[in-house]
C-alpha angles and dihedrals in degrees: 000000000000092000090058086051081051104046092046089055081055095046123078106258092252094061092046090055095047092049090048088057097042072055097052090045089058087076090251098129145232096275093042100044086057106051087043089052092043091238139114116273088234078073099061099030080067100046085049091051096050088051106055093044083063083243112141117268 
């Protein structure tokens, strides 16, 4: 899990989005996307937001 945190610092932060919420799709969870991902669930409460708005992510 360490190594995902790790390659996300090394990642632009596009790509990184796009990858959590490849993540939260996955049916992971908020909760679960987060501590994976080493963020806050507000986090990914937002990107999930965006996203089923059909705003862009």
């Amino acid at each position: 899990m360490a190594e995902l945190a790790q390659e996300g610092y090394a990642m632009n932060a596009v790509e990184a989005r796009k990858r959590r919420v490849r993540r939260y799709l996955e049916c992971d969870g908020i909760r679960a996307t987060a501590r994976r991902w080493h963020t806050a669930r507000q986090v990914v409460r937002k990107v999930g937001e965006k996203l089923s708005s059909g705003r862009k992510a």
